[in-house]
PyMOL Python script that loads the backbone (N, CA, C, O; Angstrom):
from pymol import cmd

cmd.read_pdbstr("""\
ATOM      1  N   UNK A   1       0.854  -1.169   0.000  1.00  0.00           N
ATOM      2  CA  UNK A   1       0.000   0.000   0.000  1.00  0.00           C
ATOM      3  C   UNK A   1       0.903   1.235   0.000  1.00  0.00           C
ATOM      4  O   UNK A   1       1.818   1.298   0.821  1.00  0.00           O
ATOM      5  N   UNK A   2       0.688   2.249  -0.903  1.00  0.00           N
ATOM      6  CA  UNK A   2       1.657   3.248  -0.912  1.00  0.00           C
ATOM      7  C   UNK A   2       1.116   4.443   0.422  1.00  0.00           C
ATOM      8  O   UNK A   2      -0.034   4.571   0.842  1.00  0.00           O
ATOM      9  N   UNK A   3       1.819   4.876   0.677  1.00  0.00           N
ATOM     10  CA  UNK A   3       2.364   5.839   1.415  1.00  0.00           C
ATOM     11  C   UNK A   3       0.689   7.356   2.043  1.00  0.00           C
ATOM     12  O   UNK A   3       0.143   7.864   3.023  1.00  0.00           O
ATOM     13  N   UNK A   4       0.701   7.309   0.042  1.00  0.00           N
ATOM     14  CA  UNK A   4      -0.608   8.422   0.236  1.00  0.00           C
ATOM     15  C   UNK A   4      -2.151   7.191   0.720  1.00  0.00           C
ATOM     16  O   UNK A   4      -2.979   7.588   1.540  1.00  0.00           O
ATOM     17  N   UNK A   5      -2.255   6.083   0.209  1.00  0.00           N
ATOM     18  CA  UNK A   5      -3.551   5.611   0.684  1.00  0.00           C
ATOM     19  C   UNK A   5      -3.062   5.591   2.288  1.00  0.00           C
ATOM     20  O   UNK A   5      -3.861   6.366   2.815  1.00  0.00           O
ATOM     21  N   UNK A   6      -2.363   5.213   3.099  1.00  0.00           N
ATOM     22  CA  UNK A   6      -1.880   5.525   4.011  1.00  0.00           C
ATOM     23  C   UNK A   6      -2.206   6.531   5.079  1.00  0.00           C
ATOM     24  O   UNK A   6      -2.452   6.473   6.283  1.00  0.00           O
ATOM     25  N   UNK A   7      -2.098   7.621   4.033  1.00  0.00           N
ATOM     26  CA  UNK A   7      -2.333   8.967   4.425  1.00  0.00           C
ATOM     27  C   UNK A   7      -4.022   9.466   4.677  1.00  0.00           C
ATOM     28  O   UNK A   7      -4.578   9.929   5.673  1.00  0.00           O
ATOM     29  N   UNK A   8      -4.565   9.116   3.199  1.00  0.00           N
ATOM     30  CA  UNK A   8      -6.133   9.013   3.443  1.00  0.00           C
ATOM     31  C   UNK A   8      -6.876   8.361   3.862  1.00  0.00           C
ATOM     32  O   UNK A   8      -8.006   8.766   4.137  1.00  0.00           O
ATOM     33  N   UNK A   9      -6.275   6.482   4.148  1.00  0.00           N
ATOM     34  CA  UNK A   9      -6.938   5.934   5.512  1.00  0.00           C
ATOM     35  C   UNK A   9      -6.756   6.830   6.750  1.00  0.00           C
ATOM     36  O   UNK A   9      -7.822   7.444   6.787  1.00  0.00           O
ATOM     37  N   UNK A  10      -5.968   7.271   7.836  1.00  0.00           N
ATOM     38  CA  UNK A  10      -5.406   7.837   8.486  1.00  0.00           C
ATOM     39  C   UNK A  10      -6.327   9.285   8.461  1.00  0.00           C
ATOM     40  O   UNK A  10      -6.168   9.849   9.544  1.00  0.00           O
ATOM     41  N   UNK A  11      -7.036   9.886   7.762  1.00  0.00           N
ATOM     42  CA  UNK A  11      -7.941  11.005   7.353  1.00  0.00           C
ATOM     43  C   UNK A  11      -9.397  10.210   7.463  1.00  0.00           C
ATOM     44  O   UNK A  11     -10.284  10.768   8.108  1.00  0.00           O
ATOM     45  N   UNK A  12      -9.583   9.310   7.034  1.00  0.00           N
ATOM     46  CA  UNK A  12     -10.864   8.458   7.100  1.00  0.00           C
ATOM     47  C   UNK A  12     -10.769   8.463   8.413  1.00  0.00           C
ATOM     48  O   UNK A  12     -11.555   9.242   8.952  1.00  0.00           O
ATOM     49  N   UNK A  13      -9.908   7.713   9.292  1.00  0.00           N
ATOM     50  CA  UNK A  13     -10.559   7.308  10.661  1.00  0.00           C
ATOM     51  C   UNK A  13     -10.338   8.550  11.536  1.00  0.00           C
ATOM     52  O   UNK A  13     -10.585   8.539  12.742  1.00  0.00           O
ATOM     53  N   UNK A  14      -9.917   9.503  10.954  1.00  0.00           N
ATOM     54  CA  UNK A  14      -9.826  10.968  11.869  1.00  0.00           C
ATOM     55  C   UNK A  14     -11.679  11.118  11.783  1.00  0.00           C
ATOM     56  O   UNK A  14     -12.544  10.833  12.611  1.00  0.00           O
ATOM     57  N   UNK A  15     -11.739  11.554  10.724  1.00  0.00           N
ATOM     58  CA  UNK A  15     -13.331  11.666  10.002  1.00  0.00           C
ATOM     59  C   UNK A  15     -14.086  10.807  10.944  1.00  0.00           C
ATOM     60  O   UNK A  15     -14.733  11.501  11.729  1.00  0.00           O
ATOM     61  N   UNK A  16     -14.254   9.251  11.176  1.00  0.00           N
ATOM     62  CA  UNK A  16     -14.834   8.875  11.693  1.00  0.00           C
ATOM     63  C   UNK A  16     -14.575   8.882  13.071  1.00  0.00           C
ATOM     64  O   UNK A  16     -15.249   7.972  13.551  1.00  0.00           O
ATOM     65  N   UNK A  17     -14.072   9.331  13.760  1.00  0.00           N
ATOM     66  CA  UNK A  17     -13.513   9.686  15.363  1.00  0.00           C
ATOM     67  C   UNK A  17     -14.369  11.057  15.372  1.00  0.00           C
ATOM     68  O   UNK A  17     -15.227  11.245  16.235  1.00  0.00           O
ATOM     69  N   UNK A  18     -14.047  12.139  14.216  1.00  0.00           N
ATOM     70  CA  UNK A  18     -14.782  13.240  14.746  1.00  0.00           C
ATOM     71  C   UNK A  18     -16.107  13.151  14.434  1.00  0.00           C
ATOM     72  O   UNK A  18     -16.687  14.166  14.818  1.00  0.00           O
ATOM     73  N   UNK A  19     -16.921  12.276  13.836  1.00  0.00           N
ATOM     74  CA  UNK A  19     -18.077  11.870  13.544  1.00  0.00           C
ATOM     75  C   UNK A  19     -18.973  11.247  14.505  1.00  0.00           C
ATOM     76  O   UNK A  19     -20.199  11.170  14.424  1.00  0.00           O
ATOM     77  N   UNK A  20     -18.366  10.902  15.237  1.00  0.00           N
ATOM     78  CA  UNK A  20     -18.583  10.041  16.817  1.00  0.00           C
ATOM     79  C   UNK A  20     -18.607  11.338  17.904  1.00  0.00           C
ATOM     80  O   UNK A  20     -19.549  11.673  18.621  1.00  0.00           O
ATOM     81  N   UNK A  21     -17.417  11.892  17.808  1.00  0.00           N
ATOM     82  CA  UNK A  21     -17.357  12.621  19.049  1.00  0.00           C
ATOM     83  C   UNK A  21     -17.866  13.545  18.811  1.00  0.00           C
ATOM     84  O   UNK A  21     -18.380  13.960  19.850  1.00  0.00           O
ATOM     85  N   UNK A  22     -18.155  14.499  17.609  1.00  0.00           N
ATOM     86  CA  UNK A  22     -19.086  15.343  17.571  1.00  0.00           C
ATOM     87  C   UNK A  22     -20.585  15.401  17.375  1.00  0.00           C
ATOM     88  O   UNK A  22     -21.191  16.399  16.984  1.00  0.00           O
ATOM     89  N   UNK A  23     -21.172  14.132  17.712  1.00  0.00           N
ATOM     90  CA  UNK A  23     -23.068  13.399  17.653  1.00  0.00           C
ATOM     91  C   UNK A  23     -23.146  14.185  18.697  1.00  0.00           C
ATOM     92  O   UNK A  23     -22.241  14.120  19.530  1.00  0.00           O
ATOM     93  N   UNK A  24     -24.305  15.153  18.895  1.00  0.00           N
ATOM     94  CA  UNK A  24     -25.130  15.404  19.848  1.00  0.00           C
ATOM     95  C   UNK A  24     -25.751  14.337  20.174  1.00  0.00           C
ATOM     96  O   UNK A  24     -25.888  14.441  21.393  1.00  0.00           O
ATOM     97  N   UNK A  25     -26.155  13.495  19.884  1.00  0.00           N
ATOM     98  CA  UNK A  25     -26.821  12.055  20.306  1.00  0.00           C
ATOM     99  C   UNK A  25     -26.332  11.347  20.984  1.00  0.00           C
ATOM    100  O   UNK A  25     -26.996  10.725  21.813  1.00  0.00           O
ATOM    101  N   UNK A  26     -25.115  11.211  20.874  1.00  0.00           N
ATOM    102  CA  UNK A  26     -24.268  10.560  21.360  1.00  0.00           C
ATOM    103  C   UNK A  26     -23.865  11.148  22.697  1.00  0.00           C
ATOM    104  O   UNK A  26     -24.116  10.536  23.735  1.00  0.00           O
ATOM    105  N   UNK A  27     -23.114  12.571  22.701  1.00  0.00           N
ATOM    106  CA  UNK A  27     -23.076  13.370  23.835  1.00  0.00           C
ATOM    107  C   UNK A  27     -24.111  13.400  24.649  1.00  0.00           C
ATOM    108  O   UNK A  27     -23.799  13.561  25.829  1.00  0.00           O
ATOM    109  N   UNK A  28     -24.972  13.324  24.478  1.00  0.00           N
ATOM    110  CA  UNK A  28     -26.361  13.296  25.138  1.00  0.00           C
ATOM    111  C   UNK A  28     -26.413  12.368  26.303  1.00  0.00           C
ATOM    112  O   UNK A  28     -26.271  12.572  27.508  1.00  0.00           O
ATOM    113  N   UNK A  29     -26.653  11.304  25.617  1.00  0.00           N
ATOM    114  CA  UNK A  29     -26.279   9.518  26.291  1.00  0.00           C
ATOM    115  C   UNK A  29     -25.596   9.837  27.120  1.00  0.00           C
ATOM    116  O   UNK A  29     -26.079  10.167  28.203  1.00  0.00           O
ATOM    117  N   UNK A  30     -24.009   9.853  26.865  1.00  0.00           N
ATOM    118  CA  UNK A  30     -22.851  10.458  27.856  1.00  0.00           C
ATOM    119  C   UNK A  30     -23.277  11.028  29.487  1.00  0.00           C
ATOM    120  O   UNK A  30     -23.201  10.771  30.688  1.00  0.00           O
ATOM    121  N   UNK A  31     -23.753  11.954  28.512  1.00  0.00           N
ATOM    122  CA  UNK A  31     -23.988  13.107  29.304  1.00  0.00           C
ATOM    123  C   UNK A  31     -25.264  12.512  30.837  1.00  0.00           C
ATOM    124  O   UNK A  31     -25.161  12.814  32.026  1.00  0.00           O
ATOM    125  N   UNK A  32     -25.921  11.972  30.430  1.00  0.00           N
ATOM    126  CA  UNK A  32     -26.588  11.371  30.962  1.00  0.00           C
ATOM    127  C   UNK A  32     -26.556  10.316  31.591  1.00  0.00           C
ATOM    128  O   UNK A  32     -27.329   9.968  32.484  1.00  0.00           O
ATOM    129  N   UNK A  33     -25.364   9.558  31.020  1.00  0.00           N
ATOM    130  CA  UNK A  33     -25.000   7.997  31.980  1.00  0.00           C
ATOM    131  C   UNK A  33     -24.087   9.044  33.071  1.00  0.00           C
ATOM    132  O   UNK A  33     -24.287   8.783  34.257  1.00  0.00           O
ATOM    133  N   UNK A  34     -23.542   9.688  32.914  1.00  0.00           N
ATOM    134  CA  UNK A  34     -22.515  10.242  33.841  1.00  0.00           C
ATOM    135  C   UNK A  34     -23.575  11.262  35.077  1.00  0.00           C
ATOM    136  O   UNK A  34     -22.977  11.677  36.070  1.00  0.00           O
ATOM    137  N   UNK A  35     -24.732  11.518  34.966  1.00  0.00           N
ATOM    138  CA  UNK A  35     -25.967  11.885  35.988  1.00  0.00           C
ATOM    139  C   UNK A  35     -26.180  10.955  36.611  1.00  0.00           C
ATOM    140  O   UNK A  35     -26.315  11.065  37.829  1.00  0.00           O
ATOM    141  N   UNK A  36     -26.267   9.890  36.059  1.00  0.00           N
ATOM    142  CA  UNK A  36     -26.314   8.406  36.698  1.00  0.00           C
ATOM    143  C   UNK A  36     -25.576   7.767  37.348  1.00  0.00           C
ATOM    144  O   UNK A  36     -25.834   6.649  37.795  1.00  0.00           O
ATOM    145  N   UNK A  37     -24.374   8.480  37.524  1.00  0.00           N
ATOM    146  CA  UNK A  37     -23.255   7.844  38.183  1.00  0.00           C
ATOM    147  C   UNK A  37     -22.559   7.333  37.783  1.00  0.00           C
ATOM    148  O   UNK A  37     -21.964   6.451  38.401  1.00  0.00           O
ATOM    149  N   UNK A  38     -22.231   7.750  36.177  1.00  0.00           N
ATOM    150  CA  UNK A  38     -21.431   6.455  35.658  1.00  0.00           C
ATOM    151  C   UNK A  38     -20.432   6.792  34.774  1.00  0.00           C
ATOM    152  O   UNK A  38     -20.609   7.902  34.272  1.00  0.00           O
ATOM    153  N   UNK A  39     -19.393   6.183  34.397  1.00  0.00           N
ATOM    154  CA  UNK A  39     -18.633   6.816  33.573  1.00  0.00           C
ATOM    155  C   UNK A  39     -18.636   6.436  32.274  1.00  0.00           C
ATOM    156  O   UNK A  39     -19.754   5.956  32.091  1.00  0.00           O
ATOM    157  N   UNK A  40     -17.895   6.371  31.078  1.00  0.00           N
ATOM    158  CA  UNK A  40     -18.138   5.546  29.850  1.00  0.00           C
ATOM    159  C   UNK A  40     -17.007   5.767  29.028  1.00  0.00           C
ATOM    160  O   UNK A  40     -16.710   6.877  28.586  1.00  0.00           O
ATOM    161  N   UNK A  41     -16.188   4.425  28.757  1.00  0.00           N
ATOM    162  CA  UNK A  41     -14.785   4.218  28.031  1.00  0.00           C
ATOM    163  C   UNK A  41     -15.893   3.596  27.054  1.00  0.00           C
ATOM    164  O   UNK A  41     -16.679   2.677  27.282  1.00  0.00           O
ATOM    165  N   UNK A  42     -15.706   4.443  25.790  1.00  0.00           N
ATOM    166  CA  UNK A  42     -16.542   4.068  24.678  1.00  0.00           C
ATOM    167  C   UNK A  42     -15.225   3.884  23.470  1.00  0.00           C
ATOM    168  O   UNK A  42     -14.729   4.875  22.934  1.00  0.00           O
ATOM    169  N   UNK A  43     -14.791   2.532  23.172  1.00  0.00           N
ATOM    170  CA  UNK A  43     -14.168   1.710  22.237  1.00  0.00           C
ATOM    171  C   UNK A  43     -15.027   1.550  20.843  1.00  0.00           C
ATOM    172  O   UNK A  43     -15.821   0.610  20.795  1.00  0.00           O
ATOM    173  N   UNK A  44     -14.933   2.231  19.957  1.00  0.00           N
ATOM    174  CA  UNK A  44     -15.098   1.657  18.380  1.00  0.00           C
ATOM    175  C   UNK A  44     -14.079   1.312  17.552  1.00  0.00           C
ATOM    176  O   UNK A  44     -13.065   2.007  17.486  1.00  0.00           O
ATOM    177  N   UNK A  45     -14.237   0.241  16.860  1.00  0.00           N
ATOM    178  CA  UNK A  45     -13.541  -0.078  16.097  1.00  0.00           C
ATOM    179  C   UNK A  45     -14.182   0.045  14.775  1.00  0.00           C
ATOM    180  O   UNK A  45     -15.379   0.120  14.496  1.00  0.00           O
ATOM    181  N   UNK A  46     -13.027   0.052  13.937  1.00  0.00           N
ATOM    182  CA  UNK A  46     -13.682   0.427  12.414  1.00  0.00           C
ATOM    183  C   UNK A  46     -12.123  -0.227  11.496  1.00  0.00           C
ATOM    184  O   UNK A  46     -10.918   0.001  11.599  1.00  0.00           O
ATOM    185  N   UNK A  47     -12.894  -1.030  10.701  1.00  0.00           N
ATOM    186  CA  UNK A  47     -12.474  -1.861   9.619  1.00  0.00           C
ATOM    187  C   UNK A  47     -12.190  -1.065   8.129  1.00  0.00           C
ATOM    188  O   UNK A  47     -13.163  -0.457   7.683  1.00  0.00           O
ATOM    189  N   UNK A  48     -10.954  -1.026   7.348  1.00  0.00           N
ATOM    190  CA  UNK A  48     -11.692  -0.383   5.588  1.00  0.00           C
ATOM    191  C   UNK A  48     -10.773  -1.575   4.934  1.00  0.00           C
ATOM    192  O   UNK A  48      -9.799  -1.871   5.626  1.00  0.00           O
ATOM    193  N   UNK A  49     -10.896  -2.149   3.970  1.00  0.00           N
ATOM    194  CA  UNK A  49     -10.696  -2.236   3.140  1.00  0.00           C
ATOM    195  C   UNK A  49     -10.536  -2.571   1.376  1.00  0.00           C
ATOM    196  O   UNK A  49     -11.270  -3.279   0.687  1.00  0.00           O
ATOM    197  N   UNK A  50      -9.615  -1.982   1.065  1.00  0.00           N
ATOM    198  CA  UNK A  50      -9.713  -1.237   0.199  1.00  0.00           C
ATOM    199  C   UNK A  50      -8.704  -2.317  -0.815  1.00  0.00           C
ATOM    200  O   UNK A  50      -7.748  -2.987  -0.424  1.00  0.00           O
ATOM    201  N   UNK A  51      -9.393  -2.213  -2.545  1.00  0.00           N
ATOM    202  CA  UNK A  51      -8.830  -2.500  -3.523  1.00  0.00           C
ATOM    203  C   UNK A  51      -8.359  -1.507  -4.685  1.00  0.00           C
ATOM    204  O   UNK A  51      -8.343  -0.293  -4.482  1.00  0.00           O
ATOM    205  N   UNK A  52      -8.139  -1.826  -5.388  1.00  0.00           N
ATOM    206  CA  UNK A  52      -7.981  -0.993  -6.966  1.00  0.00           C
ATOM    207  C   UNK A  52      -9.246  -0.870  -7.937  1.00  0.00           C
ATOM    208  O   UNK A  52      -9.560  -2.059  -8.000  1.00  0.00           O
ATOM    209  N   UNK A  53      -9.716  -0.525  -8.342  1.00  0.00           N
ATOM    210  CA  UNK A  53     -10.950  -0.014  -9.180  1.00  0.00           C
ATOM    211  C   UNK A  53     -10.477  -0.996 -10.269  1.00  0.00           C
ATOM    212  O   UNK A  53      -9.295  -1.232 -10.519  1.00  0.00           O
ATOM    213  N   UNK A  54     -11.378  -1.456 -10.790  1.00  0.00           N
ATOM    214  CA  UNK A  54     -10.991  -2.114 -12.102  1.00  0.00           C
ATOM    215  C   UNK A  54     -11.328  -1.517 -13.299  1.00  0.00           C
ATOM    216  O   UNK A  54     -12.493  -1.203 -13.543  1.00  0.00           O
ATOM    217  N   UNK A  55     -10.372  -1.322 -14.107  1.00  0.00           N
ATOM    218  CA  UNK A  55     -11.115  -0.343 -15.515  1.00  0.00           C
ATOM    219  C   UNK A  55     -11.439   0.930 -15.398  1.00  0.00           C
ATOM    220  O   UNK A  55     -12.268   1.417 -16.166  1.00  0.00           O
ATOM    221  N   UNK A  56     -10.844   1.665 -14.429  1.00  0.00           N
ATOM    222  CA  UNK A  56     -11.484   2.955 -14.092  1.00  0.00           C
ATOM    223  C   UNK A  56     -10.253   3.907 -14.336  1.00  0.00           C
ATOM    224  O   UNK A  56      -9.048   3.773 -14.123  1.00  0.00           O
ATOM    225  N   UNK A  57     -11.047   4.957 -14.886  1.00  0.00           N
ATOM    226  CA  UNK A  57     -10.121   5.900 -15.212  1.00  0.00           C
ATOM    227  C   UNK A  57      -8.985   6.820 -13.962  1.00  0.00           C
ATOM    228  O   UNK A  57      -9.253   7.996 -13.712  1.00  0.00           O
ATOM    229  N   UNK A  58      -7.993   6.262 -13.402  1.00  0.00           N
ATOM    230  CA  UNK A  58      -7.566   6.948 -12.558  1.00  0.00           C
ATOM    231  C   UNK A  58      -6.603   8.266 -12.549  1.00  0.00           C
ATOM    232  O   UNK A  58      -5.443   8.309 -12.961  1.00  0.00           O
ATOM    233  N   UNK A  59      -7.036   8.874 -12.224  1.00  0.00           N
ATOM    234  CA  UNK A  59      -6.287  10.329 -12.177  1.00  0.00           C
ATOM    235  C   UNK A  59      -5.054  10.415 -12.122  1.00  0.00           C
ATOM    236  O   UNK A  59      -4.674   9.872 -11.084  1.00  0.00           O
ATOM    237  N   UNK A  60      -3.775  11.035 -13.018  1.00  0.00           N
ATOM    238  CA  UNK A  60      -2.385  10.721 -12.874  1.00  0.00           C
ATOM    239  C   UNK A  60      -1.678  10.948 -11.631  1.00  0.00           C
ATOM    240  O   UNK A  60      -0.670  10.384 -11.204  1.00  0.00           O
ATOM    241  N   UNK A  61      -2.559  12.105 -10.998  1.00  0.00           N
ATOM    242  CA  UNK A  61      -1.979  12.251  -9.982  1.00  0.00           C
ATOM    243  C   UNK A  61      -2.226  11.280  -8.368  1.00  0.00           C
ATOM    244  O   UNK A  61      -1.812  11.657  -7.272  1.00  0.00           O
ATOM    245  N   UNK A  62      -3.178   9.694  -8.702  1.00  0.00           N
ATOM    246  CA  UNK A  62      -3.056   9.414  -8.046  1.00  0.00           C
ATOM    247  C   UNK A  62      -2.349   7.843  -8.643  1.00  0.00           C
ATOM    248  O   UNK A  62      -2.678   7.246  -9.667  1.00  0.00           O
ATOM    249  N   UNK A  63      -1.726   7.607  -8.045  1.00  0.00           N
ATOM    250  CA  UNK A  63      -0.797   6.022  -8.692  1.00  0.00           C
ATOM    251  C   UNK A  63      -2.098   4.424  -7.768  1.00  0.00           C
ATOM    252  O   UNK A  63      -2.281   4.125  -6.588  1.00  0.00           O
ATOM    253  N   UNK A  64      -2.609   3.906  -8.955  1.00  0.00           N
ATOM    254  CA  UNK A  64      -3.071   2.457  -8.324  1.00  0.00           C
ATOM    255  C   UNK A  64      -1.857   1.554  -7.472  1.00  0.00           C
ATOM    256  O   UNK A  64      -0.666   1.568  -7.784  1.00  0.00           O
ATOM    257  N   UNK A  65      -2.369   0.873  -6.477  1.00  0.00           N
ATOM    258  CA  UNK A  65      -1.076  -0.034  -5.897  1.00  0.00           C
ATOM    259  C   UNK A  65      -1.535  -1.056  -7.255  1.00  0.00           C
ATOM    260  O   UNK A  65      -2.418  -0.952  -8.106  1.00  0.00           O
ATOM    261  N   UNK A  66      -0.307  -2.229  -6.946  1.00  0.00           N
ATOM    262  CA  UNK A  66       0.329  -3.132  -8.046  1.00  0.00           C
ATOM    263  C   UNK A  66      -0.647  -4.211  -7.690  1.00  0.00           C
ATOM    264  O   UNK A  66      -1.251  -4.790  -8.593  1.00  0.00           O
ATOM    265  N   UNK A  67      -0.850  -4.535  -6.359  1.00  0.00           N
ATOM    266  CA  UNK A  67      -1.393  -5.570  -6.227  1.00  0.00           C
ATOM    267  C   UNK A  67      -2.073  -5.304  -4.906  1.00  0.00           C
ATOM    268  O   UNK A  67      -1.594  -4.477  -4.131  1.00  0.00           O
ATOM    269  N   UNK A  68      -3.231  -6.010  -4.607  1.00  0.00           N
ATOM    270  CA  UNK A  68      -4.029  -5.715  -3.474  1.00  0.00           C
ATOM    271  C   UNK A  68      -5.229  -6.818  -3.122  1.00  0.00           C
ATOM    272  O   UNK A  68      -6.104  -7.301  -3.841  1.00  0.00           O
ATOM    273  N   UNK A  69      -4.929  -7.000  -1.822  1.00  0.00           N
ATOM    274  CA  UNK A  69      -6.242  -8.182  -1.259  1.00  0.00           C
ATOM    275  C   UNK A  69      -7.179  -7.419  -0.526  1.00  0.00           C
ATOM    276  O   UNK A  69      -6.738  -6.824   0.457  1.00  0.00           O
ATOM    277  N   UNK A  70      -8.433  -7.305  -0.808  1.00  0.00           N
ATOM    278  CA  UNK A  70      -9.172  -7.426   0.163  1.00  0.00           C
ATOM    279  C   UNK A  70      -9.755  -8.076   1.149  1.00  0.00           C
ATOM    280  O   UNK A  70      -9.816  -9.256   0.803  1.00  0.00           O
ATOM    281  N   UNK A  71     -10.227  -7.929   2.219  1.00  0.00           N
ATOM    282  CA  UNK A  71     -10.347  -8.535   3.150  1.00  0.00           C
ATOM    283  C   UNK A  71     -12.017  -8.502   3.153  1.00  0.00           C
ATOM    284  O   UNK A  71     -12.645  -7.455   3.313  1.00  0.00           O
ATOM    285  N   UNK A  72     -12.686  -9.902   2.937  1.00  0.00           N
ATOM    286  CA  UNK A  72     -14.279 -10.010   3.207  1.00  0.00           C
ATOM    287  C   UNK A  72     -14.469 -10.069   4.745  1.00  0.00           C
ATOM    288  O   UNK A  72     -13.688 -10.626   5.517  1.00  0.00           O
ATOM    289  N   UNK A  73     -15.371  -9.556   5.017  1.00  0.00           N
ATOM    290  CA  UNK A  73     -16.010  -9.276   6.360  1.00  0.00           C
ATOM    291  C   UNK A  73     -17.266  -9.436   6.384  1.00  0.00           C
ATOM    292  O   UNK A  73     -17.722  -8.371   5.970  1.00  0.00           O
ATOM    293  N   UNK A  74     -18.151 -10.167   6.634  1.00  0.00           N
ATOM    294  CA  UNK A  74     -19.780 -10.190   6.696  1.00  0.00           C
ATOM    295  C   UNK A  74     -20.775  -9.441   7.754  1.00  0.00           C
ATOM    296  O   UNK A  74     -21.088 -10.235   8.640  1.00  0.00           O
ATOM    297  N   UNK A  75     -21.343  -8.204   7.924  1.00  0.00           N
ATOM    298  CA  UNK A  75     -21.647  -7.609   8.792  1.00  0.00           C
ATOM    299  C   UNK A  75     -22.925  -8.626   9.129  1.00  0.00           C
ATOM    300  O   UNK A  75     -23.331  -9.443   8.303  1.00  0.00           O
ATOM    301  N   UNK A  76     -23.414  -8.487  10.253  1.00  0.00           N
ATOM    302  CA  UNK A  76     -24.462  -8.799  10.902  1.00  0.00           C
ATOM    303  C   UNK A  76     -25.573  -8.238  10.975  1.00  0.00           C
ATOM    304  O   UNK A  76     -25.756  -8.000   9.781  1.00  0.00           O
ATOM    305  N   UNK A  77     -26.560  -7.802  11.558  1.00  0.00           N
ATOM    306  CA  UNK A  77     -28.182  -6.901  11.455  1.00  0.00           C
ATOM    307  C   UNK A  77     -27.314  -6.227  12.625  1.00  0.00           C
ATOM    308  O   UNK A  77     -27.511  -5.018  12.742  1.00  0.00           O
ATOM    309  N   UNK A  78     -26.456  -6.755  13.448  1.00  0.00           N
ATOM    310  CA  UNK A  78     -26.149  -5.561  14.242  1.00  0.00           C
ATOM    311  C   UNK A  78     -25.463  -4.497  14.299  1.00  0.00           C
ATOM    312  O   UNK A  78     -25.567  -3.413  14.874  1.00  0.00           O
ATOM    313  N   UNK A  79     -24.343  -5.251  13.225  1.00  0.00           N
ATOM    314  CA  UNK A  79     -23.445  -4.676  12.423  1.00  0.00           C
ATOM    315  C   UNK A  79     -24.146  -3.316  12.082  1.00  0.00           C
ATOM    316  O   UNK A  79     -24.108  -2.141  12.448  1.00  0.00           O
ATOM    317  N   UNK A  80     -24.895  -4.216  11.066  1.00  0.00           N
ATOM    318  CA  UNK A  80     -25.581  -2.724  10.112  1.00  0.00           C
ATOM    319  C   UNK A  80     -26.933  -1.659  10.910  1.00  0.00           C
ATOM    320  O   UNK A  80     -27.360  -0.686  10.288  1.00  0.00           O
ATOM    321  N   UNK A  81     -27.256  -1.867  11.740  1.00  0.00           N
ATOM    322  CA  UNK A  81     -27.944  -1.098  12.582  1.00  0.00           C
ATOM    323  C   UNK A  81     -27.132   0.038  13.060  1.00  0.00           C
ATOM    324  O   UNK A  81     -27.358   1.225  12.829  1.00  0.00           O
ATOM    325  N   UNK A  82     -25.888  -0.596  13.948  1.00  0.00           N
ATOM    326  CA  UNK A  82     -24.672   0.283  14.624  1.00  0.00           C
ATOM    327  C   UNK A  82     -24.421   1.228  13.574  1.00  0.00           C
ATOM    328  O   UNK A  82     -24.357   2.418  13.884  1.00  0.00           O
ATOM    329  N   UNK A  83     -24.284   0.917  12.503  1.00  0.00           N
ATOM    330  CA  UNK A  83     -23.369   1.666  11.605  1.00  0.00           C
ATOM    331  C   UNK A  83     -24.324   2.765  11.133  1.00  0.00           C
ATOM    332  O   UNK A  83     -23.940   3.931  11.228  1.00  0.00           O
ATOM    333  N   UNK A  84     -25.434   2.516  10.673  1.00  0.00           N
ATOM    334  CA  UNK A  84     -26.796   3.201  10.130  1.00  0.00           C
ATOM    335  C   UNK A  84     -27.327   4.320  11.269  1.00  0.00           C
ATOM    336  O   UNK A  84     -27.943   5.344  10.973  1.00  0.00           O
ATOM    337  N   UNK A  85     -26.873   3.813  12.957  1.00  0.00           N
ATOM    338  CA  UNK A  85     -27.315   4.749  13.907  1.00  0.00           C
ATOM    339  C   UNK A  85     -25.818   5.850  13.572  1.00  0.00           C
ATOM    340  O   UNK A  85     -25.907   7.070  13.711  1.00  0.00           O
ATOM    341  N   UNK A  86     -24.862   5.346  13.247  1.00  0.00           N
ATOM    342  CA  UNK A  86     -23.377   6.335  13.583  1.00  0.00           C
ATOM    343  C   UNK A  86     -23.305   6.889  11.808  1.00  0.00           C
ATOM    344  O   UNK A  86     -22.202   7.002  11.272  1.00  0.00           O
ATOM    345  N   UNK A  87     -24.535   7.182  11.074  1.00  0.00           N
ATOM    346  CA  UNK A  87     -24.624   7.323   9.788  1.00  0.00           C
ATOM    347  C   UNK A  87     -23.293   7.143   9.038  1.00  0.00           C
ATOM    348  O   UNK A  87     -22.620   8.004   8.470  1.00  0.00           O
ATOM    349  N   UNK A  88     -23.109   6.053   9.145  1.00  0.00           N
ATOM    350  CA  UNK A  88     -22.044   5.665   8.131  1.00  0.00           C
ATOM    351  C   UNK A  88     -22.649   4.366   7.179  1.00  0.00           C
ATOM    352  O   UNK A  88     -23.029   3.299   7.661  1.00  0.00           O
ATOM    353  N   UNK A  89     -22.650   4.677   5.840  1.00  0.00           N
ATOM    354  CA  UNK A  89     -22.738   3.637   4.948  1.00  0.00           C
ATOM    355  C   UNK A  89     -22.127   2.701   4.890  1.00  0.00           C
ATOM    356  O   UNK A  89     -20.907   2.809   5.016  1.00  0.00           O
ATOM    357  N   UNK A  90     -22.785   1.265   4.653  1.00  0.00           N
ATOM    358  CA  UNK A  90     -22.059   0.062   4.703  1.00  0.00           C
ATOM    359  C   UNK A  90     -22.501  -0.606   3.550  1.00  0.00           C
ATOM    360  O   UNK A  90     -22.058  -1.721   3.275  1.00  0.00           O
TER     361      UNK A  90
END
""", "prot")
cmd.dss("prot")
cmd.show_as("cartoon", "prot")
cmd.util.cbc("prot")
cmd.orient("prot")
């Protein structure tokens, strides 16, 4: 994987960190378990990956890697609920 996808994974999961921490919905909850007495170490994890486009016109200024596996992952109904509440497409 070169260097710049690297760079824009690394921008993706910034994106999705500030996508989380900036939910009023979310803060809310928080905000509210902690009235309750409680505290909350809230752990997400988040998966990408990523191949080469096939046949697609790519921009010179960005270089395709040479070779690339993706990794299948099968989400669950819970999977895709979680993700659909944290509006992220799956």
């Amino acid at each position: 994987m070169t260097s710049e996808m690297n760079l824009l994974l690394d921008r993706l999961q910034e994106a999705i960190d500030e996508a989380i921490s900036g939910s009023d919905r979310i803060s809310g909850i928080v905000s509210e378990m902690q009235k309750s007495g409680y505290d909350l170490c809230l752990i997400v994890e988040s998966s990408a990956a990523i191949s080469p486009i096939e046949d697609a016109q790519i921009p010179d200024s960005v270089s395709a890697p040479k070779s690339a596996t993706a990794a299948e992952t099968e989400l669950t109904s819970d999977d895709l609920a979680f993700l659909r509440e944290m509006k992220i497409a799956a």
